[in-house]
C-alpha positions in Angstrom: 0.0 0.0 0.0 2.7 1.9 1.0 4.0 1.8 -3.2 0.7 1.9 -4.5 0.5 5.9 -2.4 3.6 7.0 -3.9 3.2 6.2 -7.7 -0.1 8.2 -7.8 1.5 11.0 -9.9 3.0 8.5 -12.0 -0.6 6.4 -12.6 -2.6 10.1 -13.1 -0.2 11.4 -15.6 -0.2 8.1 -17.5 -4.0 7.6 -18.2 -4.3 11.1 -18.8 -1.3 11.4 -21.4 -2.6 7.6 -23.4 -6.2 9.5 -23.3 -5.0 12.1 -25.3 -3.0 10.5 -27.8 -5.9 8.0 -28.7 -8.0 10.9 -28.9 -5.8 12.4 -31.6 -4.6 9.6 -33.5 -7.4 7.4 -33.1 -5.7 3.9 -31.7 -5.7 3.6 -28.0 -2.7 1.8 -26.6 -2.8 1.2 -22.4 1.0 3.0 -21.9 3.3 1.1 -19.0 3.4 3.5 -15.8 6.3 0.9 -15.1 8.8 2.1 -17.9 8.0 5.8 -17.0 9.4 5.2 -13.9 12.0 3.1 -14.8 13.5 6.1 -17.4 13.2 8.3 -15.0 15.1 6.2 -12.2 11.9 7.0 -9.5 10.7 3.8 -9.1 8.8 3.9 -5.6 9.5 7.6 -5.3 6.4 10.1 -5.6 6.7 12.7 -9.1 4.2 15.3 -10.0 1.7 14.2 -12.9 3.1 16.2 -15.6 6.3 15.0 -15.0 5.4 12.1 -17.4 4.6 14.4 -20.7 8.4 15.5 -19.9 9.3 12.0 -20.1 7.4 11.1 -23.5 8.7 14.2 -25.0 12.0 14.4 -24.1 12.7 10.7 -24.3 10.3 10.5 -28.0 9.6 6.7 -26.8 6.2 5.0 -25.2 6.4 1.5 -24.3 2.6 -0.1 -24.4 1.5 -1.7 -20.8 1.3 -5.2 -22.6 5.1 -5.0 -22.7 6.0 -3.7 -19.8 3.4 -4.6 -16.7 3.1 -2.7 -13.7 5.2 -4.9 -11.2 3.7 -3.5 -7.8 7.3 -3.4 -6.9 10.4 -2.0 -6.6 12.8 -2.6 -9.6 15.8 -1.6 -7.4 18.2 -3.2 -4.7 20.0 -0.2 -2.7 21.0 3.1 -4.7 21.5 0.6 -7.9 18.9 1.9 -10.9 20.8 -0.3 -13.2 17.8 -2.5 -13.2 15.1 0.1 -13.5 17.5 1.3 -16.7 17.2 -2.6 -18.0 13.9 -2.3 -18.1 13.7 1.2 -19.6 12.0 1.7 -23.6 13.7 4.4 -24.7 17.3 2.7 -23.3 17.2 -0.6 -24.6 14.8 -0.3 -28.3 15.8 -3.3 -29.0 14.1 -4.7 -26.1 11.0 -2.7 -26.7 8.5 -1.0 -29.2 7.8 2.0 -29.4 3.9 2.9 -29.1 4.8 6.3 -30.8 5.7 4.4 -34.3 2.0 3.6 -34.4 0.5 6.5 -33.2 1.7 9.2 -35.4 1.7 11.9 -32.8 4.1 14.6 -31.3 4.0 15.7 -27.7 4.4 19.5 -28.0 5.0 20.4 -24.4 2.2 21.0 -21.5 0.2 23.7 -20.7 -1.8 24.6 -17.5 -5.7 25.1 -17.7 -5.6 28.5 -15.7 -9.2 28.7 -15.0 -12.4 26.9 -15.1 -13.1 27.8 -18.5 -9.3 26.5 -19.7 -10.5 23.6 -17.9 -13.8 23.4 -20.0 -12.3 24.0 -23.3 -9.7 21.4 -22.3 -11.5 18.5 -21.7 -12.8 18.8 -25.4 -9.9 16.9 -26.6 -9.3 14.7 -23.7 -8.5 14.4 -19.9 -6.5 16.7 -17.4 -4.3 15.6 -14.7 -4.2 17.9 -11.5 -3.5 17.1 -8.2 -4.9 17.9 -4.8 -4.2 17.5 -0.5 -6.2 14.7 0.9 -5.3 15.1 4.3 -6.4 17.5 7.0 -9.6 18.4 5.1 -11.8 20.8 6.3 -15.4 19.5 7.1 -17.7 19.0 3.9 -14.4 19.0 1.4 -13.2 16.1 -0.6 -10.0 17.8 -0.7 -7.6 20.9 0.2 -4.9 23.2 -1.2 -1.4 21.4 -1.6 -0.4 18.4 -3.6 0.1 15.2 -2.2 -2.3 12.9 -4.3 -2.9 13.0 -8.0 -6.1 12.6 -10.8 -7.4 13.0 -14.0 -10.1 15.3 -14.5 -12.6 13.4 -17.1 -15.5 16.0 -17.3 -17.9 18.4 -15.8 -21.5 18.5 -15.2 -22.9 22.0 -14.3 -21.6 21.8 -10.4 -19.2 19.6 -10.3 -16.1 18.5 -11.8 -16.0 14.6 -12.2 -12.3 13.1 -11.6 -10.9 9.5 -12.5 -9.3 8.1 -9.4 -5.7 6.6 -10.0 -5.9 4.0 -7.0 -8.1 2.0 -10.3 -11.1 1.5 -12.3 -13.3 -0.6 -9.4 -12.6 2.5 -6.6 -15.1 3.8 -4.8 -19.3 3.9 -4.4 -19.3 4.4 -8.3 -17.2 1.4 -8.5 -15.6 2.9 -11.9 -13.0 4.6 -10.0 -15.0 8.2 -10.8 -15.9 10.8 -8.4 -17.3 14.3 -8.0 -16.4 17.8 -6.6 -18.9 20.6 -6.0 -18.2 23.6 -7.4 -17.4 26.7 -5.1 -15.2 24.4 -2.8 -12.2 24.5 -1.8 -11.3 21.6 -3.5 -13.3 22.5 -6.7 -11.0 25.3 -6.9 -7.6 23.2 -6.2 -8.2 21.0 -8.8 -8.3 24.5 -11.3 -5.3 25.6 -10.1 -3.6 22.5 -10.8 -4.6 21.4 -13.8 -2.2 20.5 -16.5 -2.3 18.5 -19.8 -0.1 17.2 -22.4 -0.6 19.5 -26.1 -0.9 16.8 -28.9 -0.6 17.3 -32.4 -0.9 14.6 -35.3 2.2 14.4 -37.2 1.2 14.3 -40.8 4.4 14.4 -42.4 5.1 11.0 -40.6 1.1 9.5 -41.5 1.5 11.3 -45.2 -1.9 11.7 -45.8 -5.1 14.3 -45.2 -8.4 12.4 -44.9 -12.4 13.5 -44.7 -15.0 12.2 -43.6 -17.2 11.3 -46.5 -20.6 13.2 -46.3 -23.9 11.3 -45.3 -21.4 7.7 -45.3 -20.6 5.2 -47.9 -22.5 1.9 -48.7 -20.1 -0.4 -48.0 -21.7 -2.6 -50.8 -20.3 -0.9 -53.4 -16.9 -0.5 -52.3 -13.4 -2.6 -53.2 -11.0 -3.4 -50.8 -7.1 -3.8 -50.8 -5.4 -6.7 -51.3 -4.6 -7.7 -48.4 -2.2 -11.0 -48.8 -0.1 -8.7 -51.9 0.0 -5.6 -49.6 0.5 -7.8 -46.3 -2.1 -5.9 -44.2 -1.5 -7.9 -40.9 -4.7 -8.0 -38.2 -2.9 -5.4 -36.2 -2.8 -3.0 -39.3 -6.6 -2.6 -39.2 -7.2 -3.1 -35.5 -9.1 0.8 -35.3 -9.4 3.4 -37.3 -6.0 4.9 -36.1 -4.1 2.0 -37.1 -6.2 1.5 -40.8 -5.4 5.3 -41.5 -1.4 4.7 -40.9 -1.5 1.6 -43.3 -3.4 3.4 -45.8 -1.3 6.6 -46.0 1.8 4.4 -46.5 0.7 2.5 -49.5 0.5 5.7 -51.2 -2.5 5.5 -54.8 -2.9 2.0 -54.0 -5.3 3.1 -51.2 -8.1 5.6 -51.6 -9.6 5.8 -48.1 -10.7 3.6 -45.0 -14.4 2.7 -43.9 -15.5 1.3 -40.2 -17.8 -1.9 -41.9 -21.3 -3.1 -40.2 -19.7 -5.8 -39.3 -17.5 -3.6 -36.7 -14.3 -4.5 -38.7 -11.5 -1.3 -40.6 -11.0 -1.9 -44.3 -8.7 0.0 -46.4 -10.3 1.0 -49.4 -9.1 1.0 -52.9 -12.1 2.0 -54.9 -15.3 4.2 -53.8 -17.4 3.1 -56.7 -20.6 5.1 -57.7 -20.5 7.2 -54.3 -24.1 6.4 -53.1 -24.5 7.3 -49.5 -25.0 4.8 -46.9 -24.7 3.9 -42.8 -20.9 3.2 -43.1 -18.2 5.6 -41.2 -15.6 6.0 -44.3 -12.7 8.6 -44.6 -11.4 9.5 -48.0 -7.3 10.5 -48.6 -7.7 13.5 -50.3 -4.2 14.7 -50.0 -0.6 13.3 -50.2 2.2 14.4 -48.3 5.1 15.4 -51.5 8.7 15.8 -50.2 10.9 17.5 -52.4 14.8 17.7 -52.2 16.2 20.9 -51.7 18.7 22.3 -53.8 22.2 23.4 -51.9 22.6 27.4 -53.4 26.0 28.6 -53.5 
């Protein structure tokens, strides 16, 4: 219990930076709060939340949960971090994939909220961590001023501020790890003044391709698909709409577009047909990314 109290900021900062990322490049990958402290050598040892964007931007390298599991334990023996450094992403590549190739993202930097409306406008493209005081409360408050414990802020109703909870998804009487402030408190207004949140942009010179969304949908009868076996488009290619987009934009004219099919399955697309609307979610690539090479001037 003792560990679980100190990674808090670690946990918050996680959940909140993977939120964000799939919000933006549309493929959610769980991230491994494990190898953020391993990097960092704090395994064990508490870090503010927003200490975990530095990581990912500084470092350019995200290892995926899958690969990397939270332990629930120290990595260390003593003062030696060589084997929190083993088990590091960005240190060992060989060892480790890098969530970031499939993302297509770049983490910018962080910026704090300010105010309850930065808050607001936020939360439009995903979570904010903040943090908070949770002892010595005064009587009717969830929480003081100070920072010992750390959150992601997931939404707001009219009153209150609703918060995901980083000791896990079955905490508390919600049991979904939610809960709520009311605004006006104390602890309504900590949570503003606190609040922070990773700036993601989509890196399309690394996805090479614009899409939109085709108007009033496709019907998916009409369409043709890429060859999948001469193109070898693997399962993981067209997991989610993220991942379909990435294939498509690196097979260049061979691929017109993606669609989301009723049967809940991505497809890559490589002809539209007659264009008659349907139910179908479908994006079409309406622009390629051209490099040119640059001419030395003397």
């Amino acid at each position: 219990q003792w560990y679980q109290r100190r990674v808090r900021g670690w946990v918050a900062g996680t959940q909140t930076l993977e939120a964000r990322i799939a919000f933006v490049s549309e493929n959610y990958i769980p991230f491994s709060v494990q190898n953020f402290m391993n990097c960092a050598g704090k395994t064990c040892v508490g870090a503010q939340p927003y200490r975990v964007n530095t990581e990912a931007k500084n470092r350019e390298n995200i290892v995926s949960e899958d690969e990397l599991p939270y332990t629930q334990r120290k990595c260390i023996q003593g003062d030696d971090l060589s084997a929190c450094y083993a088990q590091c992403g960005s240190l060992n590549p060989e060892k480790f994939s890098n969530t970031l190739q499939d993302q297509f993202v770049i983490i910018v930097g962080t910026r704090r909220a300010k105010t309850e409306g930065g808050v607001k406008t936020a939360l439009q493209s995903g979570p904010l961590t903040t943090c908070f005081y949770k002892k010595s409360v005064e009587p009717g408050e969830r929480c003081s001023r100070g920072c010992n414990h750390a959150n992601s802020i997931i939404g707001y109703t009219k009153y209150r501020w609703l918060l995901q909870e980083s000791y896990g998804r079955h905490w508390g009487k919600n049991k979904d790890g939610s809960w709520s402030t009311t605004k006006g408190s104390i602890c309504y207004d900590q949570i503003i003044k606190k609040a922070h949140f990773p700036r993601i942009l989509y890196d399309y010179d690394r996805a090479n391709a614009y899409y939109r969304e085709v108007e009033g949908g496709v019907n998916e009868g009409e369409l043709k698909f890429v060859d999948k076996e001469l193109h070898e488009i693997t399962q993981n290619d067209t997991r989610n709409m993220g991942t379909v987009k990435n294939r498509c934009a690196f097979l260049g004219s061979v691929c017109k577009g993606v669609v989301a099919l009723s049967s809940g399955a991505f497809q890559l697309v490589s002809d539209f047909g007659d264009g008659t609307t349907g139910s179908q979610t479908a994006f079409k690539k309406v622009q390629m990314v051209i490099y040119l090479k640059g001419r030395k001037i003397r």
